[in-house]
C-alpha positions as CSV (number, residue, x, y, z in Angstrom):
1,X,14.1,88.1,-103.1
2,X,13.8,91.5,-103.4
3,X,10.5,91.3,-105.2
4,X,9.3,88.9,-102.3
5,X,10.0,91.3,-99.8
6,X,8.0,94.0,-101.7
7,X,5.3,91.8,-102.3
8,X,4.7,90.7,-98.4
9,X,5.0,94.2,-97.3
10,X,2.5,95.6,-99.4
11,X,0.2,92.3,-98.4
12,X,0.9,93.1,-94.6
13,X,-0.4,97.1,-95.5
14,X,-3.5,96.1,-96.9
15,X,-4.3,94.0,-94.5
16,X,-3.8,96.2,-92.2
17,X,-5.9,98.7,-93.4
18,X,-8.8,96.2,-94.0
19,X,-8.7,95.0,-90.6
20,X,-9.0,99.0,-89.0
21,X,-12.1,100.1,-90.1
22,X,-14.1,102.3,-88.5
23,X,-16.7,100.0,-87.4
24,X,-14.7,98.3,-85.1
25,X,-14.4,95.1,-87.7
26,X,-11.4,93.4,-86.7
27,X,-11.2,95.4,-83.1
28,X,-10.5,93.0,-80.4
29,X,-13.7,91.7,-78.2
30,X,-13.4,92.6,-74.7
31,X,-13.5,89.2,-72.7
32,X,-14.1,89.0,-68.9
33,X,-13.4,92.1,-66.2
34,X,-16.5,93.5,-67.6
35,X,-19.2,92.5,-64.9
36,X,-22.9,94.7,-65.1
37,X,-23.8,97.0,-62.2
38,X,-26.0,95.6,-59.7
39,X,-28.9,97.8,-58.9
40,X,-30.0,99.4,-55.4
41,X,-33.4,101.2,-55.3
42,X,-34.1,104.3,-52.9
43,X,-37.2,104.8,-51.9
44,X,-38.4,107.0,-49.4
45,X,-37.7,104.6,-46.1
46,X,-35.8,101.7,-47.6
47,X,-33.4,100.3,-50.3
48,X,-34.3,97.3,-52.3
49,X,-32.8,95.2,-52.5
50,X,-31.5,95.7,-49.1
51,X,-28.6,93.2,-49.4
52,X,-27.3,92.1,-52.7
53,X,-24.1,89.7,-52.8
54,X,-22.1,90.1,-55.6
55,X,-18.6,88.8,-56.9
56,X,-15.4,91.1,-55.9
57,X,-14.5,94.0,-58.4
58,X,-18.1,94.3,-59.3
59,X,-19.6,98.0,-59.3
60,X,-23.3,98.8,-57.4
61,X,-25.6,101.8,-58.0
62,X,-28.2,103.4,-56.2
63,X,-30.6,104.3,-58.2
64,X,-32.9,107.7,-55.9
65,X,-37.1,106.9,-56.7
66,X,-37.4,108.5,-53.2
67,X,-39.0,112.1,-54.3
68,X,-36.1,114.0,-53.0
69,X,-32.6,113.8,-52.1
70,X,-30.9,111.2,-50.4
71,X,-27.4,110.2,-48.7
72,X,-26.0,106.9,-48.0
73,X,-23.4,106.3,-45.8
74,X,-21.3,102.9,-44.3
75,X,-21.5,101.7,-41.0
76,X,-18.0,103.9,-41.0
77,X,-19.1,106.3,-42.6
78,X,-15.7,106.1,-45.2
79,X,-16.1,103.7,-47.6
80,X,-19.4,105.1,-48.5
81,X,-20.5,108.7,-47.7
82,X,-22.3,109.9,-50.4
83,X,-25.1,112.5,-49.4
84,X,-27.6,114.3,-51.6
85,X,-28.2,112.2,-54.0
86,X,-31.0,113.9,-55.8
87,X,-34.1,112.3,-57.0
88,X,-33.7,110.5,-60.2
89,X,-30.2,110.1,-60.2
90,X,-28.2,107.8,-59.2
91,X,-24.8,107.0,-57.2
92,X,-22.1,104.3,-59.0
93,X,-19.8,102.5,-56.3
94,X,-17.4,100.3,-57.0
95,X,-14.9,98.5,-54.0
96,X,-12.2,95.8,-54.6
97,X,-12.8,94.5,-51.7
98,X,-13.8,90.8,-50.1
99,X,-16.5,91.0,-47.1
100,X,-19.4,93.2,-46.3
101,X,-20.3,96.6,-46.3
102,X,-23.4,97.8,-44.1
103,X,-24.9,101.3,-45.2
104,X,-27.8,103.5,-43.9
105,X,-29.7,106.1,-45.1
106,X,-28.7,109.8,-43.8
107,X,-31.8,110.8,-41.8
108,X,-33.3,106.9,-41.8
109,X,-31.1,105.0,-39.5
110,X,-33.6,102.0,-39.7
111,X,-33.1,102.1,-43.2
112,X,-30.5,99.6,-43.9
113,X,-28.6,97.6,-46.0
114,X,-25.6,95.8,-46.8
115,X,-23.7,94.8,-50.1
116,X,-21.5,91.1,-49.7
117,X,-18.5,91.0,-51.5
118,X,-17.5,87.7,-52.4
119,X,-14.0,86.2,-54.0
């Protein structure tokens, strides 16, 4: 018995240490929860898309190919106030949230858009 015990604890160690490589091989794959950003372009007048609907829990980012820098805020100006976001970067949001968010762009009130959050 006591040679059976020996035996499956040294199989369950080097198995272990087969399975933990540092490549990742035998790593869990991430499933779900992992959706891609959606992308909204700022130009110098106008976003583009300028209404994008995506699922709840997904992320956005405004992407600036305006020139020079631009803010973005909500219709509320809370859930997004982001100003100077310079040229050739970018802004990542993210809401968990169901319904729609209108935004503008600081300086560009006709310049408007709106992300739809569905469930």
């Amino acid at each position: 018995m006591k040679n059976l015990f020996i035996f499956l604890a040294f199989f369950t160690f080097s198995f272990a240490l087969i399975s933990c490589g540092k490549d990742g091989a035998g790593q869990p794959v991430a499933v779900g929860g992992d959706l891609p950003t959606n992308y909204i372009i700022i130009s110098d007048g106008a976003f583009s898309p300028s209404s994008v609907a995506v699922v709840n829990g997904s992320s956005i980012t405004f992407v600036n190919r305006s020139g020079t820098a631009k803010g973005i805020y909500s219709s509320d100006s809370v859930v997004i106030n982001k100003q100077n976001i310079m040229d050739n970067t970018s802004y990542f949001f993210k809401k968990d949230t169901v319904g729609t968010i209108n935004f503008k762009m600081a300086g560009k009130p006709s310049a408007t858009g709106s992300i739809i959050f569905t469930p």
